[in-house]
Backbone as JSON Lines, residues from 0, in Angstrom:
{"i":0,"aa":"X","n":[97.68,130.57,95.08],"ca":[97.79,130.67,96.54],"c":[96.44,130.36,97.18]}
{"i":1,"aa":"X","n":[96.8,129.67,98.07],"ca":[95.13,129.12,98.75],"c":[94.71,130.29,99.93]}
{"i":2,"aa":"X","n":[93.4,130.55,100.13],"ca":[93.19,132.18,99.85],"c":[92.78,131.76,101.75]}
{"i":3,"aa":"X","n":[93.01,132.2,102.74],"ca":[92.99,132.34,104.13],"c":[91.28,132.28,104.28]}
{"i":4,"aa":"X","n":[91.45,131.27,105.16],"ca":[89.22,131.0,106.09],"c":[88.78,132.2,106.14]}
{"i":5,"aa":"X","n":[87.61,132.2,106.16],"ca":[87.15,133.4,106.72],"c":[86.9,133.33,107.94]}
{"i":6,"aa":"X","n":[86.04,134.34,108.8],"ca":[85.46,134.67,110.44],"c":[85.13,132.9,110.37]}
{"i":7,"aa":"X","n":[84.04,132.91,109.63],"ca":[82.78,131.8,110.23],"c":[83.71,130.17,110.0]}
{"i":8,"aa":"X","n":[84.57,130.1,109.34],"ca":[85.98,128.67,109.23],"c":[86.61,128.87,110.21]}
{"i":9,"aa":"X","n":[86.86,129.76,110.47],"ca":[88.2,129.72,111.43],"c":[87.4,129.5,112.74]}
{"i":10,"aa":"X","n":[86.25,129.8,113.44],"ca":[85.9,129.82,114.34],"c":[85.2,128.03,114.36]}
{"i":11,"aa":"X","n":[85.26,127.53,113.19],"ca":[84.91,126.35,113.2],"c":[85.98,125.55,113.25]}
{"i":12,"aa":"X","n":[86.82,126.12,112.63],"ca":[88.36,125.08,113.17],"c":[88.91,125.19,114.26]}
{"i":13,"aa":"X","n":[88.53,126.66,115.74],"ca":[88.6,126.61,116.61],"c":[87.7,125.86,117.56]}
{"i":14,"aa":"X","n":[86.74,125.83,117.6],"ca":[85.78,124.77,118.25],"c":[86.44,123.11,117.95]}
{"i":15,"aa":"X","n":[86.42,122.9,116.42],"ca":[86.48,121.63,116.42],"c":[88.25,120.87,117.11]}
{"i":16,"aa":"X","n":[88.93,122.03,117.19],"ca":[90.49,121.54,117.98],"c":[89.97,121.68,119.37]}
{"i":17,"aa":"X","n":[89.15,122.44,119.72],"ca":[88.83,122.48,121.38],"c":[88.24,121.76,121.77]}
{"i":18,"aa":"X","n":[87.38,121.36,121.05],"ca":[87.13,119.77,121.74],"c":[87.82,118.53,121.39]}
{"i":19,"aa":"X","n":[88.25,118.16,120.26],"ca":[89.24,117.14,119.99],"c":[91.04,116.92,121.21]}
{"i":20,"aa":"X","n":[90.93,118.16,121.98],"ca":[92.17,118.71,122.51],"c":[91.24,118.15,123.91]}
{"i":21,"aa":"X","n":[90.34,118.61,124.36],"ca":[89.82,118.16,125.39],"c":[89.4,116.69,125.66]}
{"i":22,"aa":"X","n":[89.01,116.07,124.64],"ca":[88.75,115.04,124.87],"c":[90.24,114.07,124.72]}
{"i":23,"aa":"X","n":[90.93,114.24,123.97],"ca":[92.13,113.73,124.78],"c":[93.04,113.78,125.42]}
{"i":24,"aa":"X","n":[92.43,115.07,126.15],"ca":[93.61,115.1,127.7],"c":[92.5,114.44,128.53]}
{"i":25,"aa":"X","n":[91.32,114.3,128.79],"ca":[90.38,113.51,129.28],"c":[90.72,111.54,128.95]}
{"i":26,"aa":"X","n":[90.81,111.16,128.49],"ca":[91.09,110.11,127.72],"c":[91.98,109.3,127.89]}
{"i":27,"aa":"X","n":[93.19,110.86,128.04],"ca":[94.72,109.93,128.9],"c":[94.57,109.72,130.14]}
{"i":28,"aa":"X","n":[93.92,110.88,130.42],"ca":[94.02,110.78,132.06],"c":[93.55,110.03,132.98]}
{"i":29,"aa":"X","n":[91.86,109.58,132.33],"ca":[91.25,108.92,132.65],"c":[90.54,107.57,132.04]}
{"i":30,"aa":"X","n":[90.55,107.04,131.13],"ca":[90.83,106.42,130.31],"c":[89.66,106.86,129.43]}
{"i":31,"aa":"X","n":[89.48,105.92,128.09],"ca":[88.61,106.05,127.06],"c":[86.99,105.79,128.01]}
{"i":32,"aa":"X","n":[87.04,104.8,128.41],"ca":[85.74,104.2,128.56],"c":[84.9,104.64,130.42]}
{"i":33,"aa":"X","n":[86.03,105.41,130.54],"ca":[85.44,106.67,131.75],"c":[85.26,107.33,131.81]}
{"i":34,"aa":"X","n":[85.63,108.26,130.36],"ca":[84.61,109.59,129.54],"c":[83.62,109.3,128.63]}
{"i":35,"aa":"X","n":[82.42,110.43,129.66],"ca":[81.46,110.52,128.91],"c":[81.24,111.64,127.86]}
{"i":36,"aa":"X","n":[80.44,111.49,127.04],"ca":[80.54,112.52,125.81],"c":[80.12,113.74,126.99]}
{"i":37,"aa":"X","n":[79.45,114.0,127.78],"ca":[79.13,115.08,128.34],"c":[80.22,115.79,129.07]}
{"i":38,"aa":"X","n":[81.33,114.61,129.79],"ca":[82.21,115.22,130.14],"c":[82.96,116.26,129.35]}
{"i":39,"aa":"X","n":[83.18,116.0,127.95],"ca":[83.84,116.33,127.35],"c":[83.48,117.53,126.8]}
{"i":40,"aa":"X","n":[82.18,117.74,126.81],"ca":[81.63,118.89,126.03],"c":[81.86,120.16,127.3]}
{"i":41,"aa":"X","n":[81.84,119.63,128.2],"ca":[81.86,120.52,129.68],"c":[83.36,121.2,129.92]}
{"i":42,"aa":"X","n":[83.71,120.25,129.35],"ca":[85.57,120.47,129.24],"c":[86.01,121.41,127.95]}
{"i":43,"aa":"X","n":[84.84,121.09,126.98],"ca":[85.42,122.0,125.49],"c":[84.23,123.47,126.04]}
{"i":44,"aa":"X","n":[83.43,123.05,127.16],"ca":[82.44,124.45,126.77],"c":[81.69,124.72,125.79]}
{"i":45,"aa":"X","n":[81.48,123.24,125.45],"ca":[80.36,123.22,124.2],"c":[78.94,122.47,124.88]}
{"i":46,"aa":"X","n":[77.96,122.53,124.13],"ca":[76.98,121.73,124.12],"c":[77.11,119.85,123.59]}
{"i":47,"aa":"X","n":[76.74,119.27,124.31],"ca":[76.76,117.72,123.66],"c":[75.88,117.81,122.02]}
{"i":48,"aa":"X","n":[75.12,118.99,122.17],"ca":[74.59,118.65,119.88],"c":[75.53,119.78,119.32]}
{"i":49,"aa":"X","n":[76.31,120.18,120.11],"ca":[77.65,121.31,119.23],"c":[78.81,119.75,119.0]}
{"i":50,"aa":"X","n":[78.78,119.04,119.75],"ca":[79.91,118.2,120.06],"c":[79.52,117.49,118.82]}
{"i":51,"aa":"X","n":[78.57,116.75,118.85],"ca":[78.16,115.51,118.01],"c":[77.74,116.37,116.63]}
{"i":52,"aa":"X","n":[78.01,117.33,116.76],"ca":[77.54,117.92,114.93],"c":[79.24,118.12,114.2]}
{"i":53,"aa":"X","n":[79.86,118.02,115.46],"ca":[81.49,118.15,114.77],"c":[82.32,116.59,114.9]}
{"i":54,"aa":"X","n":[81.8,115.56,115.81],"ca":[82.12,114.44,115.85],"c":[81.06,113.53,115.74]}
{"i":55,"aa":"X","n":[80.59,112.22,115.31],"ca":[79.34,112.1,114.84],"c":[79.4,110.38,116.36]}
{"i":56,"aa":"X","n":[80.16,110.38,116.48],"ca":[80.96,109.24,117.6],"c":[81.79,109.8,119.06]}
{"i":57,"aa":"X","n":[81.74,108.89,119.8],"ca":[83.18,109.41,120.75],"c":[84.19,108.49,120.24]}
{"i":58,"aa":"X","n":[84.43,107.75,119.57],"ca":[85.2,107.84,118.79],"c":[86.27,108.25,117.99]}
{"i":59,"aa":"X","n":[85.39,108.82,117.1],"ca":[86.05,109.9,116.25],"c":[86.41,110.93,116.87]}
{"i":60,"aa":"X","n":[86.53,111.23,118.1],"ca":[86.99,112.25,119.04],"c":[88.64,111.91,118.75]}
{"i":61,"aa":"X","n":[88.94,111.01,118.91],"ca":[90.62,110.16,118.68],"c":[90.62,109.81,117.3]}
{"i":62,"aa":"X","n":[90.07,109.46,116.7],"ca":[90.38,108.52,115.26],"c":[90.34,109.15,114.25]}
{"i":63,"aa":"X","n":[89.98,110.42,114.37],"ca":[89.74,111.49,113.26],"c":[91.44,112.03,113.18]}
{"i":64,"aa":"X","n":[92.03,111.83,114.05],"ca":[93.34,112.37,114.19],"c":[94.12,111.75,113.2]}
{"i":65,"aa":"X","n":[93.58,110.35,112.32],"ca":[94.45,109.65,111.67],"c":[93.57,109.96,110.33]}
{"i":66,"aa":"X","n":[92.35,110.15,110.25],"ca":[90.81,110.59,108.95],"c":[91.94,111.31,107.74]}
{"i":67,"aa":"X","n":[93.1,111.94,107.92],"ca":[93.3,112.71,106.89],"c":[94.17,111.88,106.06]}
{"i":68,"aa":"X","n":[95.0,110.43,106.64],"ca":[95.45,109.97,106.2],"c":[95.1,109.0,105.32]}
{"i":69,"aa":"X","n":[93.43,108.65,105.35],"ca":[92.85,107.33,105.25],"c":[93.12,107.44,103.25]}
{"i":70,"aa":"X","n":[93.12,108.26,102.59],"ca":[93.44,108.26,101.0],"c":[94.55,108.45,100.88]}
{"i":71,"aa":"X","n":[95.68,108.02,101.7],"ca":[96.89,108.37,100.96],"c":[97.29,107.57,99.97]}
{"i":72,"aa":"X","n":[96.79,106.43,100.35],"ca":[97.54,105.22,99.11],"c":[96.81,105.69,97.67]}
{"i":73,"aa":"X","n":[95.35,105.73,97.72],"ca":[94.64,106.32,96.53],"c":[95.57,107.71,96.18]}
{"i":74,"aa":"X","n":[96.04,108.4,96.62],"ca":[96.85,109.57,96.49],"c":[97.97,109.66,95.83]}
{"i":75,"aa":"X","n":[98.79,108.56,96.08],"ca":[99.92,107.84,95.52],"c":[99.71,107.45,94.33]}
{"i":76,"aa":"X","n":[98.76,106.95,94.22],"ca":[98.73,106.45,92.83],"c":[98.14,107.23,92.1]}
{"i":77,"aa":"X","n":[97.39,107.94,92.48],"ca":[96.61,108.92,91.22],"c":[97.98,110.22,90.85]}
{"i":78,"aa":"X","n":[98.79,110.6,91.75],"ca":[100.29,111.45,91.78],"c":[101.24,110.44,91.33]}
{"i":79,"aa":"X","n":[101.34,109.56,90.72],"ca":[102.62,109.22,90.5],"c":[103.3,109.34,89.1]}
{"i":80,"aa":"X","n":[104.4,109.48,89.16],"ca":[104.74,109.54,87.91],"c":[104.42,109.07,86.82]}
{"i":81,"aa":"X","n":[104.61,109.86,85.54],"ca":[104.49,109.0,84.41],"c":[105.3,107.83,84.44]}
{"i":82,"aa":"X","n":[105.0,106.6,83.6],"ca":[105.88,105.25,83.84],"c":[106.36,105.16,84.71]}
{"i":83,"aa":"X","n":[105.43,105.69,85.86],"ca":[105.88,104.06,86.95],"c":[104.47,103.52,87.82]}
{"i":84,"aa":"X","n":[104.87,102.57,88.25],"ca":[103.72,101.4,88.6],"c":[103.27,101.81,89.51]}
{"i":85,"aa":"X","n":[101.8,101.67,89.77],"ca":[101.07,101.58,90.62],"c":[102.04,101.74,92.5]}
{"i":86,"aa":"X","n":[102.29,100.34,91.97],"ca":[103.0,99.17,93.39],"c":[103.97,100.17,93.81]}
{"i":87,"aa":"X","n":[104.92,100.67,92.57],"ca":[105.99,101.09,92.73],"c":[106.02,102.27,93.5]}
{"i":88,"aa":"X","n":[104.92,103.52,93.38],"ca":[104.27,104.36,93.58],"c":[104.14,104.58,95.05]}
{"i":89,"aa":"X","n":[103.51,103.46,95.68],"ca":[103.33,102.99,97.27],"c":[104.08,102.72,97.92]}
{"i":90,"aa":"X","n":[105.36,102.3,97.52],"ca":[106.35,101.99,98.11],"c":[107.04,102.71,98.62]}
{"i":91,"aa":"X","n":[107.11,103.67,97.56],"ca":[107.89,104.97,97.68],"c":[107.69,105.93,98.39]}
{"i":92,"aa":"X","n":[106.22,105.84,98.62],"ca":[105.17,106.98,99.33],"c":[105.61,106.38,100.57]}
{"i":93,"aa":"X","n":[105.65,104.96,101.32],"ca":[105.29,104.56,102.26],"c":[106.95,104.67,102.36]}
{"i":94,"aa":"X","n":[107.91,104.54,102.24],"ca":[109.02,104.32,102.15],"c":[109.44,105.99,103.04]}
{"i":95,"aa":"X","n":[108.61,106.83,102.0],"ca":[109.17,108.53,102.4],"c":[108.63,108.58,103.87]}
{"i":96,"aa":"X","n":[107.0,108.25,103.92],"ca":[106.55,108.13,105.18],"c":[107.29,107.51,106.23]}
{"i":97,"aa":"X","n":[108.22,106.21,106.42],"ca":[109.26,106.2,107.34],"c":[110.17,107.24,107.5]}
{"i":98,"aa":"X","n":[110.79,107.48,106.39],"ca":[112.01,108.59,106.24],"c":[111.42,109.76,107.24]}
{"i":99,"aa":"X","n":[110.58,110.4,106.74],"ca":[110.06,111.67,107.81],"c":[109.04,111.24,108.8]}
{"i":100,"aa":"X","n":[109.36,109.81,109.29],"ca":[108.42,109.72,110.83],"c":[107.07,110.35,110.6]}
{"i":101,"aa":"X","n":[106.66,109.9,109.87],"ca":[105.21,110.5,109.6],"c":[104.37,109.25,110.32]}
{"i":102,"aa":"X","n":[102.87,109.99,111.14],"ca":[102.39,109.71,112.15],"c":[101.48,108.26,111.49]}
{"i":103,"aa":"X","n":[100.92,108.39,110.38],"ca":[100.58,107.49,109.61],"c":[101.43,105.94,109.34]}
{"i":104,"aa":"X","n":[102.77,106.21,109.23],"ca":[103.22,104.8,109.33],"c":[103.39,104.19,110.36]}
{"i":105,"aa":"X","n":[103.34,104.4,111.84],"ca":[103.15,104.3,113.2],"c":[105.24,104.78,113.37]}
{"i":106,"aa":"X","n":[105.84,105.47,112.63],"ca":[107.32,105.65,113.46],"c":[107.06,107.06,113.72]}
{"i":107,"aa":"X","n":[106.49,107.69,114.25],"ca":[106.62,109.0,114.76],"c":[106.51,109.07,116.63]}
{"i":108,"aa":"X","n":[107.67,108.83,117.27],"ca":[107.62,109.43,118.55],"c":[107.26,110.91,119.3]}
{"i":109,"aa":"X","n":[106.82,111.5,118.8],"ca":[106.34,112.74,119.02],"c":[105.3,112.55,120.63]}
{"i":110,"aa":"X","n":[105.55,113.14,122.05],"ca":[104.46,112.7,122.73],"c":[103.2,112.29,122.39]}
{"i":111,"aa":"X","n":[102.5,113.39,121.7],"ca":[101.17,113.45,121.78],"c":[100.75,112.33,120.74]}
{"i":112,"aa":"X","n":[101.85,111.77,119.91],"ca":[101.26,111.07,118.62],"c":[101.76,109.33,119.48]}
{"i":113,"aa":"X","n":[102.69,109.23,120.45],"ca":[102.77,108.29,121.29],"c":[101.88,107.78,121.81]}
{"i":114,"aa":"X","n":[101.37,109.02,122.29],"ca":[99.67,109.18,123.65],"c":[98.88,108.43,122.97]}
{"i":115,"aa":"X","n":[98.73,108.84,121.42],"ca":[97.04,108.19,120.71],"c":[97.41,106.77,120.03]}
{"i":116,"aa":"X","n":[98.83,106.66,119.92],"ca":[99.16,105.13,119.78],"c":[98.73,104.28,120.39]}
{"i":117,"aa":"X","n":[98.99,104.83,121.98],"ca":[98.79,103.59,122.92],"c":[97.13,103.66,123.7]}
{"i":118,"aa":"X","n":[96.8,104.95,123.31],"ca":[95.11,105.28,123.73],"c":[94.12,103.98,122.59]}
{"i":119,"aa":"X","n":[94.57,104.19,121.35],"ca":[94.01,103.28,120.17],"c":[94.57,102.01,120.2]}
{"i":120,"aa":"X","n":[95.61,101.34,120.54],"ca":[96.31,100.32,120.79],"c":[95.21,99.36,122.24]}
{"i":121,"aa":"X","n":[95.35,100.07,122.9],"ca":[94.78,100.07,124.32],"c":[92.83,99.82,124.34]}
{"i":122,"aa":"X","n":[92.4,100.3,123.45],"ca":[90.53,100.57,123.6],"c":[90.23,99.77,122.09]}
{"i":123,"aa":"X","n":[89.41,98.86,122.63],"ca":[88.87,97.96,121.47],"c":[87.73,98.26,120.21]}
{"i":124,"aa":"X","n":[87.41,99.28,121.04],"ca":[86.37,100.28,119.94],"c":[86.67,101.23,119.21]}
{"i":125,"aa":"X","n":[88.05,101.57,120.08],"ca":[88.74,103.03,118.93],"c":[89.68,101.9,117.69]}
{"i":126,"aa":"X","n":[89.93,100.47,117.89],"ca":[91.09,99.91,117.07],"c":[90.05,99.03,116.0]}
{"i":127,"aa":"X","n":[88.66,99.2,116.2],"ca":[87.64,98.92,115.45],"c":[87.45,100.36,114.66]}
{"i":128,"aa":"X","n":[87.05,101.34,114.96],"ca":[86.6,102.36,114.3],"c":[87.96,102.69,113.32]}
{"i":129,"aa":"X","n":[88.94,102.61,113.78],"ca":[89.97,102.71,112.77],"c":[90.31,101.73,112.11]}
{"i":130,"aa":"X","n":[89.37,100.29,111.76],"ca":[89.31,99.64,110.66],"c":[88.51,100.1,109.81]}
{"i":131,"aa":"X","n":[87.34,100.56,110.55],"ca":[86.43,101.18,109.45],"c":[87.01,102.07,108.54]}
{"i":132,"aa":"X","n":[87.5,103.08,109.36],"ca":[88.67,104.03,108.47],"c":[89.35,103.18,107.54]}
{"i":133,"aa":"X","n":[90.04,102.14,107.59],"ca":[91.03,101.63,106.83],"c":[90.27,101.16,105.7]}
{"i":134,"aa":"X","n":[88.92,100.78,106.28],"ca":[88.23,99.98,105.25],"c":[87.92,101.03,103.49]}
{"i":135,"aa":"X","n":[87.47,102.56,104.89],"ca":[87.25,103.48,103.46],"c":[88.32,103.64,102.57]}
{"i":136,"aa":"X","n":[89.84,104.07,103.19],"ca":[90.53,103.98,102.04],"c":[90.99,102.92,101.19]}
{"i":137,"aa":"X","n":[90.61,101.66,101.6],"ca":[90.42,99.98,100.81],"c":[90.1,101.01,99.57]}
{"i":138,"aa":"X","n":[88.22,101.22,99.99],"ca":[87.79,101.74,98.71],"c":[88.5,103.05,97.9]}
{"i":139,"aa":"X","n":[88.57,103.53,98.23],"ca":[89.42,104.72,97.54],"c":[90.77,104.17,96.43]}
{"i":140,"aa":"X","n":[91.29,103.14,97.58],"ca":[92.66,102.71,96.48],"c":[92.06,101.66,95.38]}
{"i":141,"aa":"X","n":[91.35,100.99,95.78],"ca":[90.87,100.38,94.68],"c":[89.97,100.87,93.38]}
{"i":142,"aa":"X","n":[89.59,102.05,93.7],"ca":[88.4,102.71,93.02],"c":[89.64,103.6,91.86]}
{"i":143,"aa":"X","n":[90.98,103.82,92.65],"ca":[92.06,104.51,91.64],"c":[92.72,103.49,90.79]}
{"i":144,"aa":"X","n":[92.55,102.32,91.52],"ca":[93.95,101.13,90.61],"c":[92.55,101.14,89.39]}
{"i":145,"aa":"X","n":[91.38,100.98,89.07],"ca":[90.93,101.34,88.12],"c":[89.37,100.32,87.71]}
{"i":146,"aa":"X","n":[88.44,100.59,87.81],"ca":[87.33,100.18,87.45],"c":[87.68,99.19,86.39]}
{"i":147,"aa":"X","n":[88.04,99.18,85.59],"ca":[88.14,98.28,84.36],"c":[88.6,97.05,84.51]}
{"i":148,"aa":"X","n":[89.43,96.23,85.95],"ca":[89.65,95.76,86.99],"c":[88.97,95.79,87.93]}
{"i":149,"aa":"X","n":[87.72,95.2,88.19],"ca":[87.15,95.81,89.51],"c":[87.69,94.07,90.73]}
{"i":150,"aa":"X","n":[87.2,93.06,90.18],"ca":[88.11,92.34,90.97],"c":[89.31,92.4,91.26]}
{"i":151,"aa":"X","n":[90.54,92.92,90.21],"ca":[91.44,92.92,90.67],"c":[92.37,93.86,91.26]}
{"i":152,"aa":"X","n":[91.44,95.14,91.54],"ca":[91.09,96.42,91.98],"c":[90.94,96.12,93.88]}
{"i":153,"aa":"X","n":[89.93,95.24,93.75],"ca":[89.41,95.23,95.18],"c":[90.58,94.47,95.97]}
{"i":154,"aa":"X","n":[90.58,93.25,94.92],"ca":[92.44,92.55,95.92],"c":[93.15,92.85,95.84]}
{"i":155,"aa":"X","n":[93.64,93.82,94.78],"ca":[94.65,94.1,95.5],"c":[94.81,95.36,96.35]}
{"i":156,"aa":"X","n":[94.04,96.04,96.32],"ca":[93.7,97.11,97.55],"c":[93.88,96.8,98.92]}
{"i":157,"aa":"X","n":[92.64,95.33,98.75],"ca":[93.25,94.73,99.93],"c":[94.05,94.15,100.73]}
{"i":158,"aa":"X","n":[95.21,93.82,99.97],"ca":[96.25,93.1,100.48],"c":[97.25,94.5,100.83]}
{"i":159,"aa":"X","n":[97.05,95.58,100.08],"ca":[98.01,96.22,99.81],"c":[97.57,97.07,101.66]}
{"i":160,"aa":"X","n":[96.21,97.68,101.71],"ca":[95.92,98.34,102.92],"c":[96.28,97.24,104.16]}
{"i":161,"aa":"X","n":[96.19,96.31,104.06],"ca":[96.46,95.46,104.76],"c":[98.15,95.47,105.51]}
{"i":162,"aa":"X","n":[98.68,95.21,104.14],"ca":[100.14,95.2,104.74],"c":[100.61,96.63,105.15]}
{"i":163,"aa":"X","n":[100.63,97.55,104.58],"ca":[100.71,99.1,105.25],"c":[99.95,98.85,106.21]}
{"i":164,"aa":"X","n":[98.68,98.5,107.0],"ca":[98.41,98.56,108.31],"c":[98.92,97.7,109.39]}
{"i":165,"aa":"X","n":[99.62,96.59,108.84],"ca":[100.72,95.46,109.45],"c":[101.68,96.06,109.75]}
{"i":166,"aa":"X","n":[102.37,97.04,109.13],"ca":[103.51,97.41,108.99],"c":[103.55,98.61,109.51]}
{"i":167,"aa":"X","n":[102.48,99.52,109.96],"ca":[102.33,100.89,110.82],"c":[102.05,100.04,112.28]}
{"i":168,"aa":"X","n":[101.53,99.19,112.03],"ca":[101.33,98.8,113.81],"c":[102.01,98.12,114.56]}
{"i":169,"aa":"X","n":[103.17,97.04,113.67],"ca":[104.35,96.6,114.14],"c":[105.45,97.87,114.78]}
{"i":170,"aa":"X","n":[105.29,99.22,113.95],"ca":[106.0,100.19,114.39],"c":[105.02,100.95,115.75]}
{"i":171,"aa":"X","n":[104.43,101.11,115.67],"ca":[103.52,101.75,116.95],"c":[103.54,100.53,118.51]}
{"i":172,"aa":"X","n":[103.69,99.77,117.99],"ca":[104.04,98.4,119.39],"c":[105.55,98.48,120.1]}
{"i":173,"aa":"X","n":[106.34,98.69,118.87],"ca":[107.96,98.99,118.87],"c":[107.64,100.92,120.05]}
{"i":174,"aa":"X","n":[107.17,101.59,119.52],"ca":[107.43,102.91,120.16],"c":[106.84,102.82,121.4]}
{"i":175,"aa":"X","n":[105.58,102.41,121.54],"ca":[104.62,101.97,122.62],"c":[105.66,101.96,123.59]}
{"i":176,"aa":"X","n":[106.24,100.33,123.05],"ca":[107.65,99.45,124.29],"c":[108.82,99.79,124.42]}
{"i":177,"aa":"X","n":[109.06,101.8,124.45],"ca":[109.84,101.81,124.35],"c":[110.79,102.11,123.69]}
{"i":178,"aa":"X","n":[110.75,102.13,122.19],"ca":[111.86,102.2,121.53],"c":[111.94,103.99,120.79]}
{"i":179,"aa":"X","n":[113.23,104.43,120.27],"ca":[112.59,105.57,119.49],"c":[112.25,105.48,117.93]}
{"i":180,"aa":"X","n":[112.16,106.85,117.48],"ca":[111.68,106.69,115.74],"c":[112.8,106.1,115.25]}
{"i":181,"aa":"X","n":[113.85,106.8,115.86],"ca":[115.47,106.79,115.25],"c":[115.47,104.95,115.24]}
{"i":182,"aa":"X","n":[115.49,104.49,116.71],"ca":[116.33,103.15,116.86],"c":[115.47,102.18,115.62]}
{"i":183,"aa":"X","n":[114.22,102.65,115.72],"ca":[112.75,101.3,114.84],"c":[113.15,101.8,113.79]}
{"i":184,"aa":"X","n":[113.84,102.57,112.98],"ca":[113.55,103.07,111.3],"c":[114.48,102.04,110.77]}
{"i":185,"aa":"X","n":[115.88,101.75,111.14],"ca":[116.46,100.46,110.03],"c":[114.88,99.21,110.18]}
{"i":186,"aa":"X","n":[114.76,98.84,111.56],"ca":[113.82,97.66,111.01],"c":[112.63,98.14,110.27]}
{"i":187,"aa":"X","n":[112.18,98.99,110.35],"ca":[110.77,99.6,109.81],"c":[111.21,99.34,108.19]}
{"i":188,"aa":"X","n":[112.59,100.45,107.91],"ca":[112.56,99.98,106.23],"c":[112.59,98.76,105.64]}
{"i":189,"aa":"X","n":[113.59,98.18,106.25],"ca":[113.59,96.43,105.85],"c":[112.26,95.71,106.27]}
{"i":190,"aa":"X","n":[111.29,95.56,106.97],"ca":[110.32,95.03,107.22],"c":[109.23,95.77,106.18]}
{"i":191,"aa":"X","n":[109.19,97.07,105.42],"ca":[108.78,97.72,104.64],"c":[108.95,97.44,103.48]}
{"i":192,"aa":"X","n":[110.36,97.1,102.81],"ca":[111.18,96.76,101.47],"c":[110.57,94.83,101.81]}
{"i":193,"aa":"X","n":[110.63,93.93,102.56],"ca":[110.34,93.05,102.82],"c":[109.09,92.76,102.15]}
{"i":194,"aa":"X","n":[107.81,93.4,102.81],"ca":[106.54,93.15,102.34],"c":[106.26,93.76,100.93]}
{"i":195,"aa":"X","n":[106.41,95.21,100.68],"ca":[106.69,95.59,99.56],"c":[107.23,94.31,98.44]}
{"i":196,"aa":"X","n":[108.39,93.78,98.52],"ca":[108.77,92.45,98.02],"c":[107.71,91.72,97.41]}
{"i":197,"aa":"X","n":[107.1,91.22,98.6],"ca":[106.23,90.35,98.56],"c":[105.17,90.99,97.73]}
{"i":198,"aa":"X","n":[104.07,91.54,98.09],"ca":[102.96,92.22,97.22],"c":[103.65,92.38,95.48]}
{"i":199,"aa":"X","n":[105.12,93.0,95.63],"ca":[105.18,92.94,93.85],"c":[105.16,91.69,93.22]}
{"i":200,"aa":"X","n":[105.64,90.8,93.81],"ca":[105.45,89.53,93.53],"c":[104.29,88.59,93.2]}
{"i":201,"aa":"X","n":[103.4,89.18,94.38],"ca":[101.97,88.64,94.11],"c":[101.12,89.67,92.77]}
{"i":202,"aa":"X","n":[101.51,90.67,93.09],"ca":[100.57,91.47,92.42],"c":[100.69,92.83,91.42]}
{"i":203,"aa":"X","n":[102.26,92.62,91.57],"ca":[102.84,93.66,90.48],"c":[102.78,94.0,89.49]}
{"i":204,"aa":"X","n":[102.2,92.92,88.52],"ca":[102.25,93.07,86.82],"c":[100.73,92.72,86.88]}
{"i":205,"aa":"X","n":[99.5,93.43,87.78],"ca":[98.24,93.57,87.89],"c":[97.75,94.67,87.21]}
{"i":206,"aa":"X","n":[98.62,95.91,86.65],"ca":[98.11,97.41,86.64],"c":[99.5,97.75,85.77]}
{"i":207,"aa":"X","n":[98.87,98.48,84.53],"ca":[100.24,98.8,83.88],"c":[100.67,100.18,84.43]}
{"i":208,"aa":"X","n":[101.51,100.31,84.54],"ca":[102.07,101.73,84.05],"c":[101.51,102.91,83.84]}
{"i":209,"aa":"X","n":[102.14,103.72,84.18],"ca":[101.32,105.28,83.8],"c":[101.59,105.65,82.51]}
């Protein structure tokens, strides 16, 4: 059993939601690039070096909201079953991630996960900083498909983060304009099973087996 924060965690996981919460009701309201970090600290009741010791960007004020997802593919594969593939592994993961509208594949209509769709969709610096993100878990998935492969580690990481980020943002454009989780999930799976397709094809018999 994972054993409950203590005083001095919990009061750090309260600060760091009070300003992450402030800065994007600031953000919607007014847009990204008309808040200043000071506003925001004024709004959380923090100091601007309390702010920037828990966010290191304004930025990451929004983009950290997606930070927990950035190893999932490395996750997938290091959890997957005995005898089965890599590829196969991701599919499945990314596959479940439609099934439960999880915020990571872009089909989750949930307001607030709508709000940071179209806040990050919308600001050219937050849809940069969340390449960087993408970029780290590049490394992560490639660092699991296995050193002993390091070229063929790195491509196919990359093709693979690639199309999962094709394929979360085709769904986040769909919700953006309109649509719900419910109506986008037949196309999401087939446009999912589609690329999936493709990558085993290119790159399936790259990585044996567990």
């Amino acid at each position: 059993m994972t054993p409950e924060p203590g005083l001095r965690e919990r009061k750090r996981q309260h600060t760091h939601a009070a300003i992450s919460d402030a800065a994007l009701r600031l953000f919607l309201a007014e847009g990204f690039d008309a808040v200043s970090v000071v506003d925001i600290a004024a709004a959380a009741e923090v100091s601007k070096r309390t702010l920037f010791k828990y966010f290191p960007s304004k930025e990451d004020l929004v983009v950290h909201r997606f930070a927990d997802h950035v190893d999932e593919a490395a996750r997938a594969v290091r959890n997957r079953a005995h005898g089965q593939a890599p590829l196969a592994a991701l599919r499945a993961a990314f596959r479940a991630g439609l099934d439960n509208h999880e915020p990571s594949t872009g089909l989750c209509d949930v307001p607030e996960v709508l709000a940071c769709y179209r806040l990050v969709l919308n600001t050219p610096a937050l849809t940069a900083r969340l390449a960087h993100f993408l970029t780290t878990g590049e490394v992560a998935l490639a660092q699991t498909l296995g050193p002993a492969k390091e070229l063929d580690a790195r491509l196919a990481a990359s093709a693979i983060i690639a199309v999962q980020r094709n394929l979360s943002e085709a769904n986040w454009h769909a919700l953006v304009n309109g649509q719900s989780a419910a109506q986008r999930h037949p196309v999401a799976v087939a446009e999912a099973e589609r690329a999936f397709d493709l990558l085993e094809g290119g790159i399936g018999d790259w990585f044996p087996v567990a």
